[in-house]
PyMOL Python script that loads the backbone (N, CA, C, O; Angstrom):
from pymol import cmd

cmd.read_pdbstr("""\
ATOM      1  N   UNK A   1     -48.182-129.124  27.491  1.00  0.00           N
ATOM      2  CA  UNK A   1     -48.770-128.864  26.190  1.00  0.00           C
ATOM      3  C   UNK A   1     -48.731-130.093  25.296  1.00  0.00           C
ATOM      4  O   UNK A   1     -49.519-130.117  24.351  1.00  0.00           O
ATOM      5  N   UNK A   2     -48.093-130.882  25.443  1.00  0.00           N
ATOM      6  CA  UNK A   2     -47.987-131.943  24.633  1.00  0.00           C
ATOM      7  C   UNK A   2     -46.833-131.654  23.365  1.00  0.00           C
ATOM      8  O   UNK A   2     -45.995-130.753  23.325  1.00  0.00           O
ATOM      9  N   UNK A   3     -47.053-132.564  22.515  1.00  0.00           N
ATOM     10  CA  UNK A   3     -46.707-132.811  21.158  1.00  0.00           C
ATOM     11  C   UNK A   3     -47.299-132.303  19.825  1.00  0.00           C
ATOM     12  O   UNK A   3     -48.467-132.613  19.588  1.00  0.00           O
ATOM     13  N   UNK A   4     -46.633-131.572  18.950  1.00  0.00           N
ATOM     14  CA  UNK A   4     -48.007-131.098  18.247  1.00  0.00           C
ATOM     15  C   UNK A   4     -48.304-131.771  16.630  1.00  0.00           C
ATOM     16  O   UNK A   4     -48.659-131.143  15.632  1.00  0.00           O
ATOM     17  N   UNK A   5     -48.031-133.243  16.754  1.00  0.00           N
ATOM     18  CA  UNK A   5     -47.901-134.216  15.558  1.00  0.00           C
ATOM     19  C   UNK A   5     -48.683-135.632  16.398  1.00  0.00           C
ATOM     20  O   UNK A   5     -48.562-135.923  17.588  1.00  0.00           O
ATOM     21  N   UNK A   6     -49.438-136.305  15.415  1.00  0.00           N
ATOM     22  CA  UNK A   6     -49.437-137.742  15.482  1.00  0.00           C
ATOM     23  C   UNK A   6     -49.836-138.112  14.205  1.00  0.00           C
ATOM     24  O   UNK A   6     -50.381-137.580  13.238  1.00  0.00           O
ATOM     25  N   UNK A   7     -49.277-139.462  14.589  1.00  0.00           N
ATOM     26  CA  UNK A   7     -49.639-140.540  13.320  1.00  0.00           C
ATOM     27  C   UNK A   7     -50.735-141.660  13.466  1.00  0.00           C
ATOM     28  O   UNK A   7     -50.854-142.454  14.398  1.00  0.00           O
ATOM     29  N   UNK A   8     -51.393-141.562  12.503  1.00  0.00           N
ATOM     30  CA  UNK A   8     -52.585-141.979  12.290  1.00  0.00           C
ATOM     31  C   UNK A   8     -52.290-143.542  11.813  1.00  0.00           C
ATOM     32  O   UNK A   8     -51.491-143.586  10.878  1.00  0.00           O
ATOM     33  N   UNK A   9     -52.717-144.686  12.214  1.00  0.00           N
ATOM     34  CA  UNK A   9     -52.486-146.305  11.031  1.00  0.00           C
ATOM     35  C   UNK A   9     -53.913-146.331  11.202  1.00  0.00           C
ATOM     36  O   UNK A   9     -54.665-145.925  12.089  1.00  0.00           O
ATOM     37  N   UNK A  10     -54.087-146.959  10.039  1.00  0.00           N
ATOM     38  CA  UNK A  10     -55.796-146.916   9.744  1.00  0.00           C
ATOM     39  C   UNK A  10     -55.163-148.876   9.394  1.00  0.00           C
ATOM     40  O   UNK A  10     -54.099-149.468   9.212  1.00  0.00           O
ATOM     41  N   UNK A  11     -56.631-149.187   9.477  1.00  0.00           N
ATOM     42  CA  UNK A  11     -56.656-150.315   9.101  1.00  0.00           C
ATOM     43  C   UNK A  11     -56.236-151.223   8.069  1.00  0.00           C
ATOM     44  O   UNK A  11     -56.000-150.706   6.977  1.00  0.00           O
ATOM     45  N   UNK A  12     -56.093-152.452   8.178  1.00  0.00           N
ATOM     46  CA  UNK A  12     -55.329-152.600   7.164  1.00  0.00           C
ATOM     47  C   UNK A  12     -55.659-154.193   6.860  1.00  0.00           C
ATOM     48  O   UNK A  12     -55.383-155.099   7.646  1.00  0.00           O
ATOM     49  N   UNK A  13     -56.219-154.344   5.737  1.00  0.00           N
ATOM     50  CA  UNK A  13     -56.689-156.156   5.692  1.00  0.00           C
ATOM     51  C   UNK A  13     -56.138-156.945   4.781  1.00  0.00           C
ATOM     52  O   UNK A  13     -56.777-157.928   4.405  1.00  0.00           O
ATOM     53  N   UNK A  14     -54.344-156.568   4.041  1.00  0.00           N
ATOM     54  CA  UNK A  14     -53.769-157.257   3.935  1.00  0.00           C
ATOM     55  C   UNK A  14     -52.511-158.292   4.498  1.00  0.00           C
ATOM     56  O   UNK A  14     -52.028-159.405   4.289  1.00  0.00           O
ATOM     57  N   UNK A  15     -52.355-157.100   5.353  1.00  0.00           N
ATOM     58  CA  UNK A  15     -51.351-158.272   6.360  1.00  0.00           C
ATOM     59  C   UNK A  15     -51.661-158.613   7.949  1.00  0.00           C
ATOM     60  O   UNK A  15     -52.454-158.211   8.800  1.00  0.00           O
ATOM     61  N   UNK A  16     -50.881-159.317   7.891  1.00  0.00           N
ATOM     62  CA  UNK A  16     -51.543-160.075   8.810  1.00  0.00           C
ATOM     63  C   UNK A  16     -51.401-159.494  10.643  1.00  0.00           C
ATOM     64  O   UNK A  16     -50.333-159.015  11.025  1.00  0.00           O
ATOM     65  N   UNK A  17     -52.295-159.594  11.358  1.00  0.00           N
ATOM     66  CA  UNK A  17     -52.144-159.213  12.972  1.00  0.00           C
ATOM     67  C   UNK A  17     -50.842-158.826  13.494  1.00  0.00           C
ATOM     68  O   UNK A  17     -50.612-157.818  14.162  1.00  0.00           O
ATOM     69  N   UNK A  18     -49.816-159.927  13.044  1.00  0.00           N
ATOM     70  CA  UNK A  18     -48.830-160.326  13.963  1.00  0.00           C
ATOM     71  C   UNK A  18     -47.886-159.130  12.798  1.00  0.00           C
ATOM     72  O   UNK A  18     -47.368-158.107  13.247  1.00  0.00           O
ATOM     73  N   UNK A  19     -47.837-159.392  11.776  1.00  0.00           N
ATOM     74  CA  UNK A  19     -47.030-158.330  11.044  1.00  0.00           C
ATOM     75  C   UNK A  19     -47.422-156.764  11.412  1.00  0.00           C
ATOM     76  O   UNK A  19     -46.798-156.006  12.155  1.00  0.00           O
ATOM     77  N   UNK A  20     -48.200-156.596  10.940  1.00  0.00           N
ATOM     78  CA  UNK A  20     -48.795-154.794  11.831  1.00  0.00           C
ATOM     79  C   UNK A  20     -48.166-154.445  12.907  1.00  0.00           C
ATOM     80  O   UNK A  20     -47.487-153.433  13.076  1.00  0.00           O
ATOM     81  N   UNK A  21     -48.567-155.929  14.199  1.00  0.00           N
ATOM     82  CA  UNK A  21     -47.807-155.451  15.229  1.00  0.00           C
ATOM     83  C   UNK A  21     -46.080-155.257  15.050  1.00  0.00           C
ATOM     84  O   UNK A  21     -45.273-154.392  15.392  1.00  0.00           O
ATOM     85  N   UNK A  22     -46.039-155.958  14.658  1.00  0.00           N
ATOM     86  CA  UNK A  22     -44.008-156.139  14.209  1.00  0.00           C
ATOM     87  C   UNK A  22     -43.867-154.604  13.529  1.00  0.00           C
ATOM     88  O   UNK A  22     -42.960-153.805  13.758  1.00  0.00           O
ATOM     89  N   UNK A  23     -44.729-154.463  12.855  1.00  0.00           N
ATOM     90  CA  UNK A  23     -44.161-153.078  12.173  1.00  0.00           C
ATOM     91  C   UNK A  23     -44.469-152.043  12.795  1.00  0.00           C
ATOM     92  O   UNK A  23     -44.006-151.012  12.309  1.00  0.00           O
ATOM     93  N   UNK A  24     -45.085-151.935  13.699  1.00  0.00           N
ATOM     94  CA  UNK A  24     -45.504-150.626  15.092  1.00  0.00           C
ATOM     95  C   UNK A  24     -44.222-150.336  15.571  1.00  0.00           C
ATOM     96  O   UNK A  24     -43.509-149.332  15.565  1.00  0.00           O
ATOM     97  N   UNK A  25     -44.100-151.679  16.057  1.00  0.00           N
ATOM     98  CA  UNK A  25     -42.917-152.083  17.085  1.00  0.00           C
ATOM     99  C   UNK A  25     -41.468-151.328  16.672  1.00  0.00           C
ATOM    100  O   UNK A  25     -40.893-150.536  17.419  1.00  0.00           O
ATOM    101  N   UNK A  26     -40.915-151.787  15.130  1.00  0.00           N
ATOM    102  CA  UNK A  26     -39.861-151.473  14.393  1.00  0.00           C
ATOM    103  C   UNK A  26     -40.045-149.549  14.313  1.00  0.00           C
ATOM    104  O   UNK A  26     -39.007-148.895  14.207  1.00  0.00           O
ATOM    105  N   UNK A  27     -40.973-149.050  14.355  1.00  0.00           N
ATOM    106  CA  UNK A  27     -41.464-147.843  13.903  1.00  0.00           C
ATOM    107  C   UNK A  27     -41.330-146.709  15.095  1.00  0.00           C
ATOM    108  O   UNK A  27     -40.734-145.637  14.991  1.00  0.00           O
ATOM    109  N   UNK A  28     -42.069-147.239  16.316  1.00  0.00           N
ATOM    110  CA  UNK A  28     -42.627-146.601  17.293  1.00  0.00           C
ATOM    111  C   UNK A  28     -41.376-146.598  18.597  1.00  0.00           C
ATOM    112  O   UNK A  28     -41.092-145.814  19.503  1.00  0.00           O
ATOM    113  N   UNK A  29     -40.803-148.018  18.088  1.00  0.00           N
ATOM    114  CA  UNK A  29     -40.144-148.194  19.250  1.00  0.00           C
ATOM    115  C   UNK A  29     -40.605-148.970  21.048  1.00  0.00           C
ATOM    116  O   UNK A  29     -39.928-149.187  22.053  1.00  0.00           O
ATOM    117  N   UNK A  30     -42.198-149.198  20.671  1.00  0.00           N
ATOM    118  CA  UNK A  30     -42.619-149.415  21.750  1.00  0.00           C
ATOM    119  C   UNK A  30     -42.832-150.786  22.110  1.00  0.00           C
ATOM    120  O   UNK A  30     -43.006-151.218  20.971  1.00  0.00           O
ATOM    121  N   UNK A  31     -42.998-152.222  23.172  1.00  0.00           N
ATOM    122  CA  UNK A  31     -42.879-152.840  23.291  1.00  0.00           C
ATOM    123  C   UNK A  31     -44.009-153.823  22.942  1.00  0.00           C
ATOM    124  O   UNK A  31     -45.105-153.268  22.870  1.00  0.00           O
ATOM    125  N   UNK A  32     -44.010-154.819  22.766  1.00  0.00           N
ATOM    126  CA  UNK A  32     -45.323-155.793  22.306  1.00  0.00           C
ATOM    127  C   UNK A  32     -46.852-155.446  22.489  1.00  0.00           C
ATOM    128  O   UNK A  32     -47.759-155.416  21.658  1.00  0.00           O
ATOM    129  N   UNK A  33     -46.843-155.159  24.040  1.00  0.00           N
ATOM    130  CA  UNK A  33     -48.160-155.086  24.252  1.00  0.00           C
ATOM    131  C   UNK A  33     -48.847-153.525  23.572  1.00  0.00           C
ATOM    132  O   UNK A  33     -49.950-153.442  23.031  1.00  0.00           O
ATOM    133  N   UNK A  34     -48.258-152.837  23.695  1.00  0.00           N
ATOM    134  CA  UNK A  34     -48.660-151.482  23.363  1.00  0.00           C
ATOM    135  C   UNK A  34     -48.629-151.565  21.794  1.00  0.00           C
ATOM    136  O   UNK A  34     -49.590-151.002  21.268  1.00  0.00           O
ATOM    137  N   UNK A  35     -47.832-152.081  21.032  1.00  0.00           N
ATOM    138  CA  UNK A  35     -48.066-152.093  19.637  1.00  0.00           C
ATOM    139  C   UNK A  35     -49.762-153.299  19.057  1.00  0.00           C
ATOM    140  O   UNK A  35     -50.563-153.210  18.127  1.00  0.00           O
ATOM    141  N   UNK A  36     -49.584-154.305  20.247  1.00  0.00           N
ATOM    142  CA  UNK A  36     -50.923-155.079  20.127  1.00  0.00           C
ATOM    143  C   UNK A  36     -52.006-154.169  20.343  1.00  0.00           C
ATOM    144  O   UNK A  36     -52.717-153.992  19.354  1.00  0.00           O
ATOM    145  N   UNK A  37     -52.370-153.428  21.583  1.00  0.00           N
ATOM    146  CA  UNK A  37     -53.308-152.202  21.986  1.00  0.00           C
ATOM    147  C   UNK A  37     -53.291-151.405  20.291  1.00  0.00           C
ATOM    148  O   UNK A  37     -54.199-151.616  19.487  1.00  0.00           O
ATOM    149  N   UNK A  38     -52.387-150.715  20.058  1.00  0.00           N
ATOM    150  CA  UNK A  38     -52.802-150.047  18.577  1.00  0.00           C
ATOM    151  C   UNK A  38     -53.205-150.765  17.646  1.00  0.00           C
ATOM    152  O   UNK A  38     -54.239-150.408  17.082  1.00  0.00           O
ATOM    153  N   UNK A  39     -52.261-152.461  17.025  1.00  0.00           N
ATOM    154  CA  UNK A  39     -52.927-152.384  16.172  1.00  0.00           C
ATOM    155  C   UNK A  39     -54.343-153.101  16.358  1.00  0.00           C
ATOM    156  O   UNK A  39     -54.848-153.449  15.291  1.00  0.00           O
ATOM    157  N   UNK A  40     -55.173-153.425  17.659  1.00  0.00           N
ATOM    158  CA  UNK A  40     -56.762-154.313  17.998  1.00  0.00           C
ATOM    159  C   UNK A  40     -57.190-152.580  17.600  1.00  0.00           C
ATOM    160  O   UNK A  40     -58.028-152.605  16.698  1.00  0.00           O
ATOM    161  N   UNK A  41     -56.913-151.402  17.940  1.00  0.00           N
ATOM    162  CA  UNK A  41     -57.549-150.189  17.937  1.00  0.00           C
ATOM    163  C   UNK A  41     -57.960-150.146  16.274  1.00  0.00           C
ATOM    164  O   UNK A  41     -59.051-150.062  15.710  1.00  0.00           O
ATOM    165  N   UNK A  42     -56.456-150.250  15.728  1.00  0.00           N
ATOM    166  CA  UNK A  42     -56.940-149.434  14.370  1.00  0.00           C
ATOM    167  C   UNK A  42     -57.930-150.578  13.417  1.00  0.00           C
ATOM    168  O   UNK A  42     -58.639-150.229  12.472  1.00  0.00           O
ATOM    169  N   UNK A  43     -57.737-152.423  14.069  1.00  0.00           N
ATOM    170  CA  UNK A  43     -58.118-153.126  13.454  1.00  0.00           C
ATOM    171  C   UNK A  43     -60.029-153.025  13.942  1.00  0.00           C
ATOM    172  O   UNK A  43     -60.940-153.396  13.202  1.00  0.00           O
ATOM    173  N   UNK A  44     -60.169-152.549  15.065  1.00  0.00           N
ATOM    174  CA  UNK A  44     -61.656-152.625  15.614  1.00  0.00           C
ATOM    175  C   UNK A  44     -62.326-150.655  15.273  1.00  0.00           C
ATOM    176  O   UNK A  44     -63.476-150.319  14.993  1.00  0.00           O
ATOM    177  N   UNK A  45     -61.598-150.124  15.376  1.00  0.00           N
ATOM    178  CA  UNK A  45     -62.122-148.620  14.929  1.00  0.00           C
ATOM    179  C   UNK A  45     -61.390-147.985  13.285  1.00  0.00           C
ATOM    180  O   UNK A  45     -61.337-146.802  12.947  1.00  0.00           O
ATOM    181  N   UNK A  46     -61.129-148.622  12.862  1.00  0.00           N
ATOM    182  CA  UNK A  46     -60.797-148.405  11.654  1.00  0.00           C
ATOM    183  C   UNK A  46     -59.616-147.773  11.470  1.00  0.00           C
ATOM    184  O   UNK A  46     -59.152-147.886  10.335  1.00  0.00           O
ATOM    185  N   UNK A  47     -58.562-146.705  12.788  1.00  0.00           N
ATOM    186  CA  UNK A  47     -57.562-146.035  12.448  1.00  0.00           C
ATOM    187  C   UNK A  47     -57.164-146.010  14.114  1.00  0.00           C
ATOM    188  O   UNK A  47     -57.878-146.477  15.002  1.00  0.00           O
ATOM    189  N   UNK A  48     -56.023-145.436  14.277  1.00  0.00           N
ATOM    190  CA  UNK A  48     -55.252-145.338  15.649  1.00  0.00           C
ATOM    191  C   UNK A  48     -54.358-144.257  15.801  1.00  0.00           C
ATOM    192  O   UNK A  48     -53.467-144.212  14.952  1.00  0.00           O
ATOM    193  N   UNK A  49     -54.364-143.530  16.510  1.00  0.00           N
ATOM    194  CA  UNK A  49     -52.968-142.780  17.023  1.00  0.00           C
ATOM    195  C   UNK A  49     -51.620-144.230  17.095  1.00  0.00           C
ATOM    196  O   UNK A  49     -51.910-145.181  17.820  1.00  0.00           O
ATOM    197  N   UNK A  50     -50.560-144.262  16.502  1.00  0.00           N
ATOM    198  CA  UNK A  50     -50.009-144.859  17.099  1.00  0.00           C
ATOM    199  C   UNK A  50     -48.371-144.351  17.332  1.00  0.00           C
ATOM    200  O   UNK A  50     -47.407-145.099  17.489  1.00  0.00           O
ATOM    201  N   UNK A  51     -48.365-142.596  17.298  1.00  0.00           N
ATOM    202  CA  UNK A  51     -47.559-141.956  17.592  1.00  0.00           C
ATOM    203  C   UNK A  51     -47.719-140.688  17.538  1.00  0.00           C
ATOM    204  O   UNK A  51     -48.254-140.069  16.618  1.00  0.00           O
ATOM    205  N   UNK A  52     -47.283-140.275  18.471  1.00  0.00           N
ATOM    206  CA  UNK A  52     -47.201-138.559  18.484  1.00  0.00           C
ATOM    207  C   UNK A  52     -45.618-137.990  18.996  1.00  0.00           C
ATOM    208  O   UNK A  52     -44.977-138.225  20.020  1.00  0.00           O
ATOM    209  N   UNK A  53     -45.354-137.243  17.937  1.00  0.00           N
ATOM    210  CA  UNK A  53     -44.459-136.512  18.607  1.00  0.00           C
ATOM    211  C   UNK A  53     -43.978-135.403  17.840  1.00  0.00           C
ATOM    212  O   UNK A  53     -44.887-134.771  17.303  1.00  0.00           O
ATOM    213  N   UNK A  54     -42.571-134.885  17.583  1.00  0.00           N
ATOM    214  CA  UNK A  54     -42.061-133.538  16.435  1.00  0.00           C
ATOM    215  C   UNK A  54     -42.127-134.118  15.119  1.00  0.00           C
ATOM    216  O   UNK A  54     -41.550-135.147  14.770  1.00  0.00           O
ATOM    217  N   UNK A  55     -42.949-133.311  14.337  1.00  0.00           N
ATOM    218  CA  UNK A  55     -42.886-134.063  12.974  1.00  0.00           C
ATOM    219  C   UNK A  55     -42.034-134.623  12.119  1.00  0.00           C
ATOM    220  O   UNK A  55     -42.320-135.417  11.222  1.00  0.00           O
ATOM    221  N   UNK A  56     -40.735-134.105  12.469  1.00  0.00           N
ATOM    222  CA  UNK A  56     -39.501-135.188  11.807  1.00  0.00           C
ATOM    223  C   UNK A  56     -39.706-136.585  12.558  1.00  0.00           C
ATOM    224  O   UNK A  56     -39.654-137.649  11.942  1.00  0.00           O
ATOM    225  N   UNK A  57     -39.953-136.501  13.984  1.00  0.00           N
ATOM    226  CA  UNK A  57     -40.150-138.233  14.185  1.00  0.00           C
ATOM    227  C   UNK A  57     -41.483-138.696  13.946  1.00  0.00           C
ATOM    228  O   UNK A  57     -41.666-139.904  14.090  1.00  0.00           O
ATOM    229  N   UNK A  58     -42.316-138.076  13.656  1.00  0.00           N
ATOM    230  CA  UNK A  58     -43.876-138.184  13.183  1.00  0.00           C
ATOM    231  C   UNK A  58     -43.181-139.475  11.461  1.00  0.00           C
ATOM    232  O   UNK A  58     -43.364-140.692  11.454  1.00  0.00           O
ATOM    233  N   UNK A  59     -42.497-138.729  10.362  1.00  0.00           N
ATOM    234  CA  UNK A  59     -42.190-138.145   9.458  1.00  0.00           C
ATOM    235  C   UNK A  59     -41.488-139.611   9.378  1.00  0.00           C
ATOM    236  O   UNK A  59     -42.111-140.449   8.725  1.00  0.00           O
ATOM    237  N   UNK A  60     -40.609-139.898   9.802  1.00  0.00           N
ATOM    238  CA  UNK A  60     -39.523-141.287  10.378  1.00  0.00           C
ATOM    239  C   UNK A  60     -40.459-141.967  10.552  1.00  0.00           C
ATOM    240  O   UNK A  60     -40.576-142.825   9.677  1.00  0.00           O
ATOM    241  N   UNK A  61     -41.455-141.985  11.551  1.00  0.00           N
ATOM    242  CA  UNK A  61     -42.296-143.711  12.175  1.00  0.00           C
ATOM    243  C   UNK A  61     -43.076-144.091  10.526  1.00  0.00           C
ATOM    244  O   UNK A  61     -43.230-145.202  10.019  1.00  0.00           O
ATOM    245  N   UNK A  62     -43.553-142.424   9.848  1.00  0.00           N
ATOM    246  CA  UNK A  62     -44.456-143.291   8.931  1.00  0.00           C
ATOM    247  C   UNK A  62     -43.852-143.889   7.320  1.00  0.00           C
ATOM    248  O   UNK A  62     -44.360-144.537   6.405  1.00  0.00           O
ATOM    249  N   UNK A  63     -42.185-143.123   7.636  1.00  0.00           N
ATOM    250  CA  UNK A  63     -41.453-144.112   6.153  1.00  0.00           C
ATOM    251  C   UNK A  63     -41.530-145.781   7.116  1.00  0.00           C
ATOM    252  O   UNK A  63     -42.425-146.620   7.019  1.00  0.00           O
ATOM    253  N   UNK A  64     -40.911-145.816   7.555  1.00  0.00           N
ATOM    254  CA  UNK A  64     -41.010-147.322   8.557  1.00  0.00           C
ATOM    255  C   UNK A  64     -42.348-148.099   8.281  1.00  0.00           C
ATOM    256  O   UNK A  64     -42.377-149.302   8.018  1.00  0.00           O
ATOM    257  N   UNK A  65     -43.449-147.288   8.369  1.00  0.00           N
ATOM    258  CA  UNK A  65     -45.065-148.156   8.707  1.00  0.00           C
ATOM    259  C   UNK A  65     -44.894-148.562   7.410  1.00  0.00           C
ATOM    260  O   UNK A  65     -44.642-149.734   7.132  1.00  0.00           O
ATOM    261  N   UNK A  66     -45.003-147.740   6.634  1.00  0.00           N
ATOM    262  CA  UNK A  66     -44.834-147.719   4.884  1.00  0.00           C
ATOM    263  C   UNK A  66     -44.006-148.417   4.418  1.00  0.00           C
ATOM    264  O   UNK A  66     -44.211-148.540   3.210  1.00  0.00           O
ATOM    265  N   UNK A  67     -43.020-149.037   4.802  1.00  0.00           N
ATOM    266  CA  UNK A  67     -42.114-150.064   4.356  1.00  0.00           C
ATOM    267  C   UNK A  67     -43.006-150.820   3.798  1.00  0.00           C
ATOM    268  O   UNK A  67     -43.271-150.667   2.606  1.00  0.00           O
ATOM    269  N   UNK A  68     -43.456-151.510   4.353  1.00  0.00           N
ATOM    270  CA  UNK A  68     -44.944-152.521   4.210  1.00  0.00           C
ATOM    271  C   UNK A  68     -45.995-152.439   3.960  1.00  0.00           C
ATOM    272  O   UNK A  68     -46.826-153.337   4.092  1.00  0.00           O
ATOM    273  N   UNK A  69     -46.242-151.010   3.417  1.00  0.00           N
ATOM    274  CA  UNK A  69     -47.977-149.962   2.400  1.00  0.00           C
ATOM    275  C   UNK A  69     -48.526-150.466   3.755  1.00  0.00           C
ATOM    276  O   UNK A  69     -49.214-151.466   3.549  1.00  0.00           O
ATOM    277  N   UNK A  70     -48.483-150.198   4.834  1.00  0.00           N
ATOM    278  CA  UNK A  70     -49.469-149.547   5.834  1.00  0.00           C
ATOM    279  C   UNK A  70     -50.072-148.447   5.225  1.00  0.00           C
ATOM    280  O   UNK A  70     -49.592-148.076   4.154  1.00  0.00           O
ATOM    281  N   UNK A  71     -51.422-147.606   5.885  1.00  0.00           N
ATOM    282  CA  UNK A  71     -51.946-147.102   5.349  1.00  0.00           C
ATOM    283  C   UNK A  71     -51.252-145.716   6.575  1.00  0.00           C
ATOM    284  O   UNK A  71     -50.978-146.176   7.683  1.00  0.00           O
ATOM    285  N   UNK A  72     -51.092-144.769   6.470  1.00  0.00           N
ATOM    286  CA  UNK A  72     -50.871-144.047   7.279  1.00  0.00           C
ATOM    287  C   UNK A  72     -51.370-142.411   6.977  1.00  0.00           C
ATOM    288  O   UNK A  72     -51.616-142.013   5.839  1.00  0.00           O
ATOM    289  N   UNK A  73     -51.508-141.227   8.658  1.00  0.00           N
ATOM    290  CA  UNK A  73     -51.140-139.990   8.133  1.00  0.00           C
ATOM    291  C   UNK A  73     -50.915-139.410   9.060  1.00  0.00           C
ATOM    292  O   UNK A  73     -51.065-139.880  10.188  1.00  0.00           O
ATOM    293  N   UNK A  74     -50.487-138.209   8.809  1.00  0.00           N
ATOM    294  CA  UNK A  74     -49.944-137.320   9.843  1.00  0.00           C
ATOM    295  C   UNK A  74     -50.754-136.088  10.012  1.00  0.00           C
ATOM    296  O   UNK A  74     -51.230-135.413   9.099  1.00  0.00           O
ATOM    297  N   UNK A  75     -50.859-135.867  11.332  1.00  0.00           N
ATOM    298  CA  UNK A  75     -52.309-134.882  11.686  1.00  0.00           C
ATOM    299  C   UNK A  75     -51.696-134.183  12.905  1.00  0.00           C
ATOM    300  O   UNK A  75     -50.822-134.583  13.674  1.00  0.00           O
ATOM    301  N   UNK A  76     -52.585-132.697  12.869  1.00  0.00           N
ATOM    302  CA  UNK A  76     -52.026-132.009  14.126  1.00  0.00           C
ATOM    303  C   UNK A  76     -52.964-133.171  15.288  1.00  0.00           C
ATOM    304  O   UNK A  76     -53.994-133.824  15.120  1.00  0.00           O
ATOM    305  N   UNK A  77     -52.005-133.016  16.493  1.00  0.00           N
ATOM    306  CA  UNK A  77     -51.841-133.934  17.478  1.00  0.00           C
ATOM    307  C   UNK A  77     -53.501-132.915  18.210  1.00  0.00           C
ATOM    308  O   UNK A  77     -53.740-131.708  18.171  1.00  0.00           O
ATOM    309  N   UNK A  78     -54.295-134.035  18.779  1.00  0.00           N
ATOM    310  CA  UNK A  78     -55.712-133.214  18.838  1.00  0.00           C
ATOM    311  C   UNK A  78     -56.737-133.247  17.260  1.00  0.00           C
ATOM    312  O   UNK A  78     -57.967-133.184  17.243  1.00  0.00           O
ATOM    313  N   UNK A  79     -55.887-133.354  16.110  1.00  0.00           N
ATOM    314  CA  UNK A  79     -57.096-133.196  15.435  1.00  0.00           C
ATOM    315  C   UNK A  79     -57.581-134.409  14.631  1.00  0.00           C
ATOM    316  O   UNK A  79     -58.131-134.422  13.530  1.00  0.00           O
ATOM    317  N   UNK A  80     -57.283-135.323  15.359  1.00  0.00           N
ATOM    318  CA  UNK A  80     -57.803-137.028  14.600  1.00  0.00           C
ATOM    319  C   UNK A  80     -59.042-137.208  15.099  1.00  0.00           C
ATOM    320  O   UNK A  80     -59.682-138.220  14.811  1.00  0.00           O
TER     321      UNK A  80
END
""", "prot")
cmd.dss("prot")
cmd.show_as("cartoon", "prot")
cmd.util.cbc("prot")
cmd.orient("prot")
């Protein structure tokens, strides 16, 4: 059945490539390349899944993204 949360990063054209990715990374937990894959996604389609899971850790990744006014949201998982 999956997860029934994800988080949305939408684009973002004040900071820079390498920061976005750093802040996936700090957030998501996931390793370089996969935080690069999200943020070319949200930077070329305007927004990204770049987590899904129980909404308390939904809830956690996006105070983290937000450290840094990422743009973020939280959506039932399926409805982005």
């Amino acid at each position: 059945m999956g997860y029934p949360w994800s988080v949305i990063l939408f684009n973002d054209d004040i900071h820079s490539f390498e920061e976005v990715i750093q802040q996936v990374q700090k957030a998501t937990g996931c390793g370089y390349t996969r935080a690069y894959e999200i943020t070319l996604e949200a930077h070329s389609k305007g927004q990204a899944v770049c987590y899904t899971g129980e909404l308390d850790a939904c809830k956690k990744v996006v105070r983290i993204l937000e450290e840094i006014h990422l743009l973020t949201e939280i959506v039932k998982a399926g409805g982005e």
